[in-house]
C-alpha positions as CSV (number, residue, x, y, z in Angstrom):
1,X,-21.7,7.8,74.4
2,X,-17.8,7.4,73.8
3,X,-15.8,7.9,76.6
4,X,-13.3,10.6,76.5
5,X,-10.3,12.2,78.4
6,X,-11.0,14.6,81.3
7,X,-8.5,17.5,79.4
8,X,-7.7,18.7,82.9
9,X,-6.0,15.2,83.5
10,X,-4.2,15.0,80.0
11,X,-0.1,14.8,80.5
12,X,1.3,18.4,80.3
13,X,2.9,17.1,76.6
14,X,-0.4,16.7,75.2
15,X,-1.7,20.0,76.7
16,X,1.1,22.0,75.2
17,X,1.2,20.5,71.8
18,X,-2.8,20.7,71.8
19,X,-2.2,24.5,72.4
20,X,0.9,24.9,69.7
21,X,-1.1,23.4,67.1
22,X,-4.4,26.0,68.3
23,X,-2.0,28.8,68.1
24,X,0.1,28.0,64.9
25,X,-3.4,28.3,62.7
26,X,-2.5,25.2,60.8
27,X,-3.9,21.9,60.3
28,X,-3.0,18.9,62.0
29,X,-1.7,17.3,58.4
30,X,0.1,20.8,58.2
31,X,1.1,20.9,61.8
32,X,2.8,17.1,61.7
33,X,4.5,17.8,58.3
34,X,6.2,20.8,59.8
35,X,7.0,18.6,62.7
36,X,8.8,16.1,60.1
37,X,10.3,18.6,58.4
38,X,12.1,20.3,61.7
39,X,12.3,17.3,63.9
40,X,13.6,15.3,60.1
41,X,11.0,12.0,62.1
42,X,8.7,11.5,60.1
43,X,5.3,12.6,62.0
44,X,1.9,11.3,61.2
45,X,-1.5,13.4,61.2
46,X,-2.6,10.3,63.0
47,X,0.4,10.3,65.5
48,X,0.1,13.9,66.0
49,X,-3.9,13.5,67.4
50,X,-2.6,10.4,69.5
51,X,-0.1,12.7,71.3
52,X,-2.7,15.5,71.8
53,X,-5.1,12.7,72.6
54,X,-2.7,12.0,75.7
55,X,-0.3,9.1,74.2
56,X,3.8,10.4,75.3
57,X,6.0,9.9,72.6
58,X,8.0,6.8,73.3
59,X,11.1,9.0,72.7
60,X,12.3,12.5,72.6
61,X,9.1,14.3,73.6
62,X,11.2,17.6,75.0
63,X,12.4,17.4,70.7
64,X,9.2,17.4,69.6
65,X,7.4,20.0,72.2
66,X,10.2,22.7,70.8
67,X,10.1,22.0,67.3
68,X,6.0,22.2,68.3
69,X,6.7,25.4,70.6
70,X,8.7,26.8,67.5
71,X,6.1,26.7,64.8
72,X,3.6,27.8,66.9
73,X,5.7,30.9,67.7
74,X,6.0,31.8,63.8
75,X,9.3,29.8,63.8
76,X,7.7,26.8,60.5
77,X,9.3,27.0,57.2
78,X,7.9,26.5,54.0
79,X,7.7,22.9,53.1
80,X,7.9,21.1,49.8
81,X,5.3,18.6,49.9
82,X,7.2,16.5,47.8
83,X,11.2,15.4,47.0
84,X,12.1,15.5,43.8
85,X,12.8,12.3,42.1
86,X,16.3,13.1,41.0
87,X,17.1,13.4,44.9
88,X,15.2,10.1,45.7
89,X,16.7,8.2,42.7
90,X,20.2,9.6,44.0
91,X,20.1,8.1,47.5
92,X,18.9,4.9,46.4
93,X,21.8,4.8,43.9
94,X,24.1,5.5,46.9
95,X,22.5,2.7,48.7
96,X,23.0,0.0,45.8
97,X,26.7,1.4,45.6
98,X,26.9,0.9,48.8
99,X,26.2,-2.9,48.0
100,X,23.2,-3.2,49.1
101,X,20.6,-5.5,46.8
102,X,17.4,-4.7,45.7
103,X,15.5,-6.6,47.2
104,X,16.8,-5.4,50.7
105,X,16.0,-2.1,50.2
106,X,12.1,-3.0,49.2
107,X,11.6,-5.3,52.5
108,X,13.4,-2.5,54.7
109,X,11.7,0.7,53.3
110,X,8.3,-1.6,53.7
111,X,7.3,-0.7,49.8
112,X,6.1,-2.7,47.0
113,X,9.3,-3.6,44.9
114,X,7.7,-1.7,42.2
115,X,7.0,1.1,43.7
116,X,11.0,1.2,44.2
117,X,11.7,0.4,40.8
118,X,9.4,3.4,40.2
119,X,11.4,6.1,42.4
120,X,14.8,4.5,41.0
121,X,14.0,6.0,37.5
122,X,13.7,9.3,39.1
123,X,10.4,10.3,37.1
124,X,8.0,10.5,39.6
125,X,8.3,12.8,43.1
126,X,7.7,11.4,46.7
127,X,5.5,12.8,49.8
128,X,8.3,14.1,51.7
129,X,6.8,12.2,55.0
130,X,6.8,9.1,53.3
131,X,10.4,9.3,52.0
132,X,11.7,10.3,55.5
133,X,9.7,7.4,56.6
134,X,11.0,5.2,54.0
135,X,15.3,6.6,54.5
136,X,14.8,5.8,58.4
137,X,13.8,2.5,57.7
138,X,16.7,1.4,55.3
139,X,19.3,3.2,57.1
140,X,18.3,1.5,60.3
141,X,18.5,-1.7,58.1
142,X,21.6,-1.6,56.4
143,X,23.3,-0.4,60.0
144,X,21.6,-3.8,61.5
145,X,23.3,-5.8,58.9
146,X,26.5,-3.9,59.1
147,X,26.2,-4.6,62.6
148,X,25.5,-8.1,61.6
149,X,28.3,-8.4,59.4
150,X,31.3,-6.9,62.2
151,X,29.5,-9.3,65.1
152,X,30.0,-12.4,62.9
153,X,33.6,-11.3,61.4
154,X,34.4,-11.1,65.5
155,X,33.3,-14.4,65.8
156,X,35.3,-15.9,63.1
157,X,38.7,-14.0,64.0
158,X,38.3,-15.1,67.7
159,X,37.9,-19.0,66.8
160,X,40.5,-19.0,64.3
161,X,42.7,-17.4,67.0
162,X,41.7,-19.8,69.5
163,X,42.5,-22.7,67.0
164,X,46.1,-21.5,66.4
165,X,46.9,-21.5,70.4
């Protein structure tokens, strides 16, 4: 028999996103897409029954308890499911403007480089949780190589200065 949590010992968070979800009368996959869509983090089904489970968010759990609190109270929105392909092919446009390469943007969003060339044509749509997946991740790429970029121009500026002393 599998062991499970005594639910009188389960962390308050858990207890009070258990009872949002019970409350809201929507699935857990509904439930953790109207958690992506308000909290804009993109929240799994599977992450959702973790954190009910008893597992704390490693950040922001007061963020996601009201965004929880707030669907559960009537507060969710009607969600597209998907984002259009005009809007996906846009931002990645923007990001190769931005001069960022291809091939960057397939290892950071964690994609086949198909499926990339795919959205860039703007023909197909993309499950809204996987595209807010997919933004974090190459934002939070590109700012670790701009970040790259500025540490190593610092470096260079400060040795040619100390060479002209």
């Amino acid at each position: 028999m599998p062991r499970t949590k005594d639910p009188e010992k389960l962390p308050e968070f858990s207890k009070s996103l258990a009872q949002a979800v019970r409350s809201s009368g929507l699935t857990q996959d509904e439930f953790a897409d109207q958690l992506t869509s308000l909290t804009e983090r993109a929240v799994s089904r599977a992450r959702l029954a973790s954190w009910i489970a008893g597992v704390i968010p490693r950040s922001d759990a007061e963020g996601y308890l009201a965004a929880a609190k707030e669907i559960a109270g009537g507060g969710k929105i009607p969600l597209p499911i998907w984002v259009e392909g005009a809007i996906v092919q846009a931002k990645i446009r923007s990001w190769l403007d931005r001069g960022v390469n291809r091939k960057i943007l397939w290892l950071a969003a964690g994609v086949p480089q198909q499926t990339l060339s795919i959205w860039e044509t703007g023909r197909v749509r993309v499950k809204r949780r996987t595209w807010i997946r997919v933004e974090a991740l190459i934002e939070a790429w590109i700012k670790a190589l701009d970040d790259a970029v500025r540490a190593a121009h610092d470096i260079q500026e400060q040795a040619a200065a100390g060479k002209m002393k």
